[in-house]
KETORKE-129752 format. One line per field, with one value per residue (C-alpha): residue number from 1; residue in one letter; x, y, z negated. Coordinates in Angstrom, 3 decimals. Example, Ala and Ser with C-alpha at 12.3 -4.5 7.8 and 13.67 -1.06 7.14 Angstrom:
num: [1 / 2] .
residuo: [a / s] .
c1: [12.300 / 13.670] .
c2: [-4.500 / -1.060] .
c3: [-7.800 / -7.140] .
END
This chain:
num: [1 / 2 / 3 / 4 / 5 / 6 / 7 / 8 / 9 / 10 / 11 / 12 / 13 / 14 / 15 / 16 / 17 / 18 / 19 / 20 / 21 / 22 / 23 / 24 / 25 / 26 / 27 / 28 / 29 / 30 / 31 / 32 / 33 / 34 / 35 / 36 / 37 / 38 / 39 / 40 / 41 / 42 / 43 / 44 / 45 / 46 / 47 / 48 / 49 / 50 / 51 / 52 / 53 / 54 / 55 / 56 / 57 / 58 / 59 / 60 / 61 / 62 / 63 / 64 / 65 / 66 / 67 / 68 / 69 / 70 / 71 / 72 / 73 / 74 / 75 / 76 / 77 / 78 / 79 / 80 / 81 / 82 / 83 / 84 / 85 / 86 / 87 / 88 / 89 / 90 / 91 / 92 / 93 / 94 / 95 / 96 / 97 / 98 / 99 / 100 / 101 / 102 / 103 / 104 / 105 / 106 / 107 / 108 / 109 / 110 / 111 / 112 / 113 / 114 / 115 / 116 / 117 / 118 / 119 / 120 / 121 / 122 / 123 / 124 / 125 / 126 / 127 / 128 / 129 / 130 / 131 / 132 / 133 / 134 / 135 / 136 / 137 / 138 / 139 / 140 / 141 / 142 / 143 / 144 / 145 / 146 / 147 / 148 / 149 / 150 / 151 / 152 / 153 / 154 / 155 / 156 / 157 / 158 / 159 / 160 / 161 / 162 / 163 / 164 / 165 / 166 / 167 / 168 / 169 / 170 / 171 / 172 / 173 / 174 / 175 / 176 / 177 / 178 / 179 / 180 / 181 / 182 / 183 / 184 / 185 / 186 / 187 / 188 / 189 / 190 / 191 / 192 / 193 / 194 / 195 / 196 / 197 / 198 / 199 / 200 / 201 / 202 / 203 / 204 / 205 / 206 / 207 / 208 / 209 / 210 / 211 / 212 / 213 / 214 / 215 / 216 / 217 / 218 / 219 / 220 / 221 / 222 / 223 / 224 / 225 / 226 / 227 / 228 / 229 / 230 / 231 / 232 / 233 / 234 / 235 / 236 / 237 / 238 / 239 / 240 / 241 / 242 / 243 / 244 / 245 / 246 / 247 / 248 / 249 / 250 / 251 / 252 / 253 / 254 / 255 / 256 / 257 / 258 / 259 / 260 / 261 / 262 / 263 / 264 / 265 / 266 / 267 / 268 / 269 / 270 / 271 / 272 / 273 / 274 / 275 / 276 / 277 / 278 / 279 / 280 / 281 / 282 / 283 / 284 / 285 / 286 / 287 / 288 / 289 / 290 / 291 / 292 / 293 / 294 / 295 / 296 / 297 / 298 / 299 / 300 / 301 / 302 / 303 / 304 / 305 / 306 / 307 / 308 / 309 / 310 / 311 / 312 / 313 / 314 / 315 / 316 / 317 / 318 / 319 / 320 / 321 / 322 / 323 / 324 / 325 / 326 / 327 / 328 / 329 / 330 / 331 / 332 / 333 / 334 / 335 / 336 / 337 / 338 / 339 / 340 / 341 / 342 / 343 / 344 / 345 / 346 / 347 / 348 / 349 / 350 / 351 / 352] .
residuo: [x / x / x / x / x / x / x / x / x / x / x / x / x / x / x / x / x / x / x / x / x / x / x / x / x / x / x / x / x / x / x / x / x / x / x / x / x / x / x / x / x / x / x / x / x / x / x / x / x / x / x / x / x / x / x / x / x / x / x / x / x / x / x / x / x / x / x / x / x / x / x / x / x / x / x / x / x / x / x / x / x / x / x / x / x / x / x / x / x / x / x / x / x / x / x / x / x / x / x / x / x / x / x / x / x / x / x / x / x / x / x / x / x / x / x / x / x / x / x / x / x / x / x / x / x / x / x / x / x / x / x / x / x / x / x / x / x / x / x / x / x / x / x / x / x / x / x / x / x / x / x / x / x / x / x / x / x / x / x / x / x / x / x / x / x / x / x / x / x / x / x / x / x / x / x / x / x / x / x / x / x / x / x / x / x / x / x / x / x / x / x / x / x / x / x / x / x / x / x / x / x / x / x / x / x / x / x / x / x / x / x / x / x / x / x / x / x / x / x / x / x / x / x / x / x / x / x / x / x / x / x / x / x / x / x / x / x / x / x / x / x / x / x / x / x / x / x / x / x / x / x / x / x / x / x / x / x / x / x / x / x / x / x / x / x / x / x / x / x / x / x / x / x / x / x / x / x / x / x / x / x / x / x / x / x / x / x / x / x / x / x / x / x / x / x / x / x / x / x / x / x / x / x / x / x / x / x / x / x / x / x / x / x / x / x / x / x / x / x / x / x / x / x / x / x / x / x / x / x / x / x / x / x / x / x / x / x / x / x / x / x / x / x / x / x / x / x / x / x / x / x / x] .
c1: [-2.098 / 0.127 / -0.736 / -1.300 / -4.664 / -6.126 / -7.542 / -7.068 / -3.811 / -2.111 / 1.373 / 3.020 / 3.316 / 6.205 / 7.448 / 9.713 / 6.106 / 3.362 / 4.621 / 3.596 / 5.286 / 3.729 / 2.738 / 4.903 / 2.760 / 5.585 / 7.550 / 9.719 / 10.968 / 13.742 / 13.343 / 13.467 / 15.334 / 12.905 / 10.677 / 7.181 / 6.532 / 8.010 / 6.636 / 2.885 / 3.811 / 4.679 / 1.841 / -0.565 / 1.540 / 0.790 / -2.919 / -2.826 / -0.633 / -3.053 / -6.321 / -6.032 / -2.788 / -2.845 / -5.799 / -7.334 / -9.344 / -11.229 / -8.222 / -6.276 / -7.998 / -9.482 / -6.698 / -6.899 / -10.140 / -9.973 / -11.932 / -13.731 / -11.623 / -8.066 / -5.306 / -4.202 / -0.624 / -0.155 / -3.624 / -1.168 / -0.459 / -3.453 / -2.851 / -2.443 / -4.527 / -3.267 / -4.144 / -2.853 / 0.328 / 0.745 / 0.007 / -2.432 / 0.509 / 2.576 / 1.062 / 0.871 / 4.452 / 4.760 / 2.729 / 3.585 / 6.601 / 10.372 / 11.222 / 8.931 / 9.919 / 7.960 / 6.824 / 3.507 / 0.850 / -0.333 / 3.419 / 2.257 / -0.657 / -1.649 / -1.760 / -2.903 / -6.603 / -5.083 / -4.705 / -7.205 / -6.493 / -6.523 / -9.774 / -9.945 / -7.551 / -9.819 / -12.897 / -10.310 / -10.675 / -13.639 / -13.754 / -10.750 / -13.394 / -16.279 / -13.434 / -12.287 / -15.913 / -16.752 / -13.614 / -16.169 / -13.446 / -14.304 / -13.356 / -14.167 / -16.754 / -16.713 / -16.410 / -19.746 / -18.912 / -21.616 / -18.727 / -17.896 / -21.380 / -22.387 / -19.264 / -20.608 / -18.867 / -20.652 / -19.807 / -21.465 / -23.868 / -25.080 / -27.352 / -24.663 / -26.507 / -24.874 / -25.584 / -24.629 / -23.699 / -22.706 / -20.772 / -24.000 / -24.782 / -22.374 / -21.577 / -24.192 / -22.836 / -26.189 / -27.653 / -25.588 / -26.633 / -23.850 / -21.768 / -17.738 / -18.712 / -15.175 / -13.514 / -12.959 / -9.340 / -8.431 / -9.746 / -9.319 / -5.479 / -4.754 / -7.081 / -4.589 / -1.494 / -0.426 / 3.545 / 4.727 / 5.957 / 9.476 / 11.435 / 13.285 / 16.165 / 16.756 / 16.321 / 19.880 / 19.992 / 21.216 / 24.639 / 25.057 / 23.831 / 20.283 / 19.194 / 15.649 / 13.345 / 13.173 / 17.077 / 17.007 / 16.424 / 13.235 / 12.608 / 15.122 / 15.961 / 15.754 / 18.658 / 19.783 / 18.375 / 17.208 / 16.719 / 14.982 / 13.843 / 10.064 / 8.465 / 5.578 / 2.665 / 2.120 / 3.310 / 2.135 / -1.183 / -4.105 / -6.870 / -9.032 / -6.714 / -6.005 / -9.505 / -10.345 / -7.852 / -4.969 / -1.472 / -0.425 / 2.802 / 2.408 / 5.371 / 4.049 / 4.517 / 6.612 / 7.248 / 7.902 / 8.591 / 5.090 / 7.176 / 9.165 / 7.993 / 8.884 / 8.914 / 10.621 / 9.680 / 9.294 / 10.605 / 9.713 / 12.134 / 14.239 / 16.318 / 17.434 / 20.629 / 23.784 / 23.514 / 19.690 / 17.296 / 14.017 / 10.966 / 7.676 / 6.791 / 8.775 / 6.582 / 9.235 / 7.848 / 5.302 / 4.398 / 5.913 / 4.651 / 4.747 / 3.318 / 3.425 / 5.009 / 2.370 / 3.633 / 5.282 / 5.098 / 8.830 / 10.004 / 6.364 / 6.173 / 3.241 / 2.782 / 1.299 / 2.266 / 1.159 / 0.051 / 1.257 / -0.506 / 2.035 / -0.441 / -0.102 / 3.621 / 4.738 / 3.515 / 5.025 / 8.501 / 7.989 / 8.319 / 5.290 / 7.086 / 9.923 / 9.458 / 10.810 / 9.958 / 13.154 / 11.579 / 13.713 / 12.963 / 14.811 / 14.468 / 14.100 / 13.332 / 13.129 / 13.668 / 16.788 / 14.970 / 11.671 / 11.847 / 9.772 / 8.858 / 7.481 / 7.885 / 5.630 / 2.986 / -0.352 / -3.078 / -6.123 / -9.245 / -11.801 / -14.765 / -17.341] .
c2: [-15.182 / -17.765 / -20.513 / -23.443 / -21.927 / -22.801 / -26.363 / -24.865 / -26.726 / -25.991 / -27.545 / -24.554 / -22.201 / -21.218 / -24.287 / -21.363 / -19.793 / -22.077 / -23.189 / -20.793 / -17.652 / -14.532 / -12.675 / -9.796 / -7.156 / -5.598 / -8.163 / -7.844 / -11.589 / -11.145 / -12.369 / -10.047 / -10.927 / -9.634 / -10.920 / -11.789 / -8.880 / -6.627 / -7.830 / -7.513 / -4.202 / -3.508 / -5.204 / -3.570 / -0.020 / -1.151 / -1.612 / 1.556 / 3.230 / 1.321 / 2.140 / 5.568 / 7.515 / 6.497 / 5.968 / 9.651 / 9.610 / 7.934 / 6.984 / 6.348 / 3.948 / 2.401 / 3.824 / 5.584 / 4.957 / 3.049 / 2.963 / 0.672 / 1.045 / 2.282 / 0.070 / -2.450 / -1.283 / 2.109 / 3.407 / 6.366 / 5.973 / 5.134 / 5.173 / 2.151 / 1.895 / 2.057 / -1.760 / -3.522 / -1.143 / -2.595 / -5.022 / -7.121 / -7.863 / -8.703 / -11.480 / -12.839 / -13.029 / -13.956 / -17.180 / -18.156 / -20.942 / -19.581 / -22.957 / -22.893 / -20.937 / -18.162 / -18.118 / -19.955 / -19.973 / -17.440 / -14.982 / -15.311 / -13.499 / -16.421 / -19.187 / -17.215 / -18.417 / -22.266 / -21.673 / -22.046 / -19.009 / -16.674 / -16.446 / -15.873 / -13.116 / -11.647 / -11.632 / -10.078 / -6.977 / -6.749 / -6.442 / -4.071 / -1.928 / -2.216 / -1.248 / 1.399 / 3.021 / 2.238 / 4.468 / 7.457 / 9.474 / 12.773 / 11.518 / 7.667 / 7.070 / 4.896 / 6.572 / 8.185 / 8.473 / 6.612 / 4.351 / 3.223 / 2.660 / 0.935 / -1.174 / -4.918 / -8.425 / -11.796 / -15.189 / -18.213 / -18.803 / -21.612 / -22.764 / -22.897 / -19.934 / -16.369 / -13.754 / -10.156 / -8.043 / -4.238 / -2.378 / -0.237 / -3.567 / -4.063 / -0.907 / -1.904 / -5.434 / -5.852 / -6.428 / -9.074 / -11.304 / -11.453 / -9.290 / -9.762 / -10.022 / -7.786 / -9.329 / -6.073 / -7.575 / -8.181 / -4.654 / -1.976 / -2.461 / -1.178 / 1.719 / 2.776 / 2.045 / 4.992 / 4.692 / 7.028 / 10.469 / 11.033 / 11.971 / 15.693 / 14.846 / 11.176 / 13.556 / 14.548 / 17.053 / 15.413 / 16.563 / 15.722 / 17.534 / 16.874 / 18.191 / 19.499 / 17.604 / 20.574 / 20.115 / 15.888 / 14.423 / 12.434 / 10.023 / 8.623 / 4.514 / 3.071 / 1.210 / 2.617 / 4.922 / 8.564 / 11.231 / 14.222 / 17.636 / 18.183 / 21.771 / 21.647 / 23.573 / 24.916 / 24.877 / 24.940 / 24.260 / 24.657 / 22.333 / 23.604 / 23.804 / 19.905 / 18.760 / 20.526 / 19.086 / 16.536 / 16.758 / 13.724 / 12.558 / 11.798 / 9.157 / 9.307 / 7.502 / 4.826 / 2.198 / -1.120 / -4.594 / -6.745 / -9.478 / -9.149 / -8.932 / -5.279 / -3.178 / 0.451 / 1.679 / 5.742 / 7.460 / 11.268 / 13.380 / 10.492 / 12.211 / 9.256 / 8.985 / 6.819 / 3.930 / 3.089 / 1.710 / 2.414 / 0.104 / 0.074 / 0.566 / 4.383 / 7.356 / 8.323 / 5.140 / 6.661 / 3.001 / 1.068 / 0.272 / -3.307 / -5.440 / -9.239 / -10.075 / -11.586 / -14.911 / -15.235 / -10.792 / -10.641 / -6.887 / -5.833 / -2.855 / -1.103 / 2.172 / 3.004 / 5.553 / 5.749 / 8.002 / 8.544 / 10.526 / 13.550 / 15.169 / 12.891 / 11.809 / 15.483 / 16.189 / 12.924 / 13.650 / 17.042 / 18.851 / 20.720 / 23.576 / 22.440 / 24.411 / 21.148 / 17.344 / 14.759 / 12.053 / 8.740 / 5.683 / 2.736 / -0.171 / -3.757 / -5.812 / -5.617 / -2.247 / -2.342 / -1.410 / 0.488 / 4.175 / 7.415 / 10.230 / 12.364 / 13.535 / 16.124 / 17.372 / 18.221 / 19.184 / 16.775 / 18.411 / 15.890 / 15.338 / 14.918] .
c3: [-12.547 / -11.064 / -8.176 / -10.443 / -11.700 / -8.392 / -7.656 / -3.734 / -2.228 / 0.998 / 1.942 / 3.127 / 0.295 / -1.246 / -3.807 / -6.389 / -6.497 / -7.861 / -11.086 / -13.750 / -11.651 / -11.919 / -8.534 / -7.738 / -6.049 / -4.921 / -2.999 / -0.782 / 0.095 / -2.430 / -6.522 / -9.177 / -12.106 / -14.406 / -17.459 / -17.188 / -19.777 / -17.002 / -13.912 / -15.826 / -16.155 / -12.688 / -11.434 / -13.295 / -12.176 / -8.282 / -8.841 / -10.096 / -7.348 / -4.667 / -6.033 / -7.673 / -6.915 / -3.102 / -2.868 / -3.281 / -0.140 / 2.609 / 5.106 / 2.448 / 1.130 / 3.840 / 6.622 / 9.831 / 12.608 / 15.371 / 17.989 / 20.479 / 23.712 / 21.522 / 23.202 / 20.767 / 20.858 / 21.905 / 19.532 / 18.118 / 14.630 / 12.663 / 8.651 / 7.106 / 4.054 / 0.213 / -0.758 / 2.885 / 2.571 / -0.966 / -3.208 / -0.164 / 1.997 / -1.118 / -1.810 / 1.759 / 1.769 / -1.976 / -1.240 / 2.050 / 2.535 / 3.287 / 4.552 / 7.673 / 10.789 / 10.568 / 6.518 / 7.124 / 6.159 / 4.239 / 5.312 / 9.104 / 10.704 / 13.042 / 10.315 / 6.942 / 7.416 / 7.639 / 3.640 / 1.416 / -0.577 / 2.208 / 1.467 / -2.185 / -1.317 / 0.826 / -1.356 / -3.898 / -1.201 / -1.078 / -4.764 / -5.267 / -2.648 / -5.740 / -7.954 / -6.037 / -5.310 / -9.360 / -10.334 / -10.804 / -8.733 / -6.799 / -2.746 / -3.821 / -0.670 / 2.261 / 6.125 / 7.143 / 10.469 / 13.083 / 14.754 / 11.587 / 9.832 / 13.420 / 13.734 / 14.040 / 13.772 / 15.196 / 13.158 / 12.617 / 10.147 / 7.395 / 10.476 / 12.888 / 14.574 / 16.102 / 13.343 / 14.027 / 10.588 / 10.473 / 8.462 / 7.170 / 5.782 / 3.806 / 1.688 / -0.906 / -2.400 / -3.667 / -0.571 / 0.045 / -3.005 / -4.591 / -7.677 / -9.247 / -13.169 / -14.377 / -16.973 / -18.906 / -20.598 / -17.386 / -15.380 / -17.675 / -18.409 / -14.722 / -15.079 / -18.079 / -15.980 / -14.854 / -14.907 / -17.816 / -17.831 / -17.355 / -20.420 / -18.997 / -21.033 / -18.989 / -15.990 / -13.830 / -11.053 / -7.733 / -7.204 / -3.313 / -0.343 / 1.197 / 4.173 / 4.664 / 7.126 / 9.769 / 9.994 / 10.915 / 14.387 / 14.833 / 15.323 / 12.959 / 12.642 / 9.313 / 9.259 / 6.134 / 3.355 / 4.313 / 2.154 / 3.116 / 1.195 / 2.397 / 1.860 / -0.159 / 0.413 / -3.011 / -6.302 / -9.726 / -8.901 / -11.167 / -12.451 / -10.223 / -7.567 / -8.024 / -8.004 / -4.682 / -3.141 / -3.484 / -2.489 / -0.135 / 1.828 / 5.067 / 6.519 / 10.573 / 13.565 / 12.276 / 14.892 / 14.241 / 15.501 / 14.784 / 14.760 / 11.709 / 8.235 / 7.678 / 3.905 / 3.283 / -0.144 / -0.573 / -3.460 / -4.783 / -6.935 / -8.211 / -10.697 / -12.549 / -14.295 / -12.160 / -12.466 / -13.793 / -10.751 / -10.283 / -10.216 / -9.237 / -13.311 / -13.066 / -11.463 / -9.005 / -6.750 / -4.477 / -2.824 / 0.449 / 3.792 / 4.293 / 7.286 / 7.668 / 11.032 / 14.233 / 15.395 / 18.793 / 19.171 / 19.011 / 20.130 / 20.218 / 18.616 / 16.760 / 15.611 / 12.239 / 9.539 / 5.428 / 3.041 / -1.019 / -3.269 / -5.269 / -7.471 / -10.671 / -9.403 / -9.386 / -13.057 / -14.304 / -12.756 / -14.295 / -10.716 / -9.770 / -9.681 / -7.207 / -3.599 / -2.135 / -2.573 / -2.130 / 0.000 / -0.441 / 2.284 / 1.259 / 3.947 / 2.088 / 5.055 / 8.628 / 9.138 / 11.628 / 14.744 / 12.518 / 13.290 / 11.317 / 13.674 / 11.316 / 7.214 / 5.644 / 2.755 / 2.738 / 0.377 / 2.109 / 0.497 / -1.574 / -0.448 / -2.955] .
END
């Protein structure tokens, strides 16, 4: 899909992006010198990732609660969820216009809604949600929890009149009058694109030092890349064992400046050879945590933190049976003053 497919014009998008230029779900602010055979690959790899490998469960799908009365700033570290870590604020930044002073529109929080296709992107969530729920997956189910269900937003309606709506209300698309008719050429390509199986025999043992995560001083700036060995809390796991419950990374308490437009990607058991690089198509790339940056909030800092499913990443980098994961966090943007408090693995059980 590129830009020019819309009728929908703005002035403030970005002009390398519109002609016949494939998204990249992964970006980063920087072009990657790569095919449009590749990138399709990738981007159908990052659905994926967002929707099935990271997205496993409840919160990390839809990320961590908040409450009514939670401070707006210091509210802990609340999970991001798979799709806004990913591929969501992506294309924010992918669309929105390098030239202006702060990336607007769509690369800004305060001026996204001024372009048009803000809004098609948004609809696009809610339908990743059907997509998500329609996966047929064991854990696949939205919060159930009263303050969630009871949550309520006012807006105006087609009569210019105050109309309250609640989430309750809305986990049934049907009552809403309204359906996404799936192109199946177009959906099911992503359900097969789980990133291949590494070959063993492409596979190199790392030859420096790395130290385990009980041995490194938190909370550590990500100024530069950190890798950590992380203890796992099993091994070898069964069938069985999988589908009661899956095994997730948990990067916590990052803190960041809401200001910036900040992305560290996470990497798990990279064992490629010197030299090769790996991409969001390889199944050593767990996901990222990217935010797009709040106008005018300059040294404001947030707290957040994200979660990567290991269970199909572990048996495609052929490591289930390693007592230790390698956790790589490699800062692309924004990440001078951005600072991780916590690394670790847990099984998080499914709920049916």
């Amino acid at each position: 899909m590129s830009l020019s497919e819309f009728e929908i014009k703005n002035k403030n998008r970005d002009a390398n992006h519109i002609e016949q230029k494939l998204v990249d779900l992964d970006y980063d602010g920087k072009e990657k010198d790569v095919t449009n055979q590749i990138q399709r690959v990738c981007n159908l790899s990052t659905v994926y990732r967002d929707l099935v490998r990271n997205g496993g469960d409840t919160i990390s799908f839809f990320g961590g609660e908040y409450r009514a009365g939670n401070s707006p700033v210091d509210n802990g570290d609340p999970s991001v969820g798979s799709v806004e870590a990913g591929s969501h604020t992506a294309v924010h930044r992918w669309i929105g216009d390098p030239t202006q002073p702060n990336n607007e529109d769509m690369g800004n929080f305060y001026s996204a809604g001024y372009d048009p296709v803000f809004y098609v992107h948004h609809s696009n969530v809610d339908r990743m949600w059907k997509l998500w729920k329609e996966l047929g997956i064991k854990g696949h189910k939205e919060p159930t929890d009263p303050d969630w269900l009871n949550a309520s937003y006012v807006f105006y309606d087609e009569n210019e009149e105050l109309v309250r709506v609640y989430n309750k209300d809305c986990v049934n698309i049907r009552k809403l009058n309204y359906d996404f008719i799936e192109n199946s050429r177009e959906v099911f390509p992503w359900r097969k694109s789980r990133p291949a199986r590494r070959s063993k025999n492409s596979q190199v043992e790392p030859t420096g030092p790395v130290e385990t995560v009980d041995k490194i001083k938190f909370p550590v700036r990500l100024n530069k890349i950190l890798k950590v060995k992380v203890k796992r809390p099993a091994v070898n796991r069964s069938e069985a064992e999988k589908a009661k419950a899956n095994e997730v990374l948990f990067i916590k308490k990052i803190r960041y400046d809401s200001g910036k437009f900040v992305k560290f990607d996470v990497f798990v058991n990279d064992k490629v050879k010197p030299g090769e690089i790996t991409t969001p198509c390889d199944p050593e790339y767990a996901g990222g945590f990217a935010q797009i940056p709040h106008n005018d909030m300059r040294n404001m800092f947030m707290g957040s933190s994200a979660r990567f499913g290991l269970s199909e990443l572990l048996e495609d980098t052929n490591t289930e049976g390693e007592e230790y994961a390698t956790v790589t966090l490699v800062p692309r943007t924004g990440c001078d003053d951005l600072t991780v408090g916590e690394i670790k693995i847990q099984l998080v059980p499914i709920v049916a």
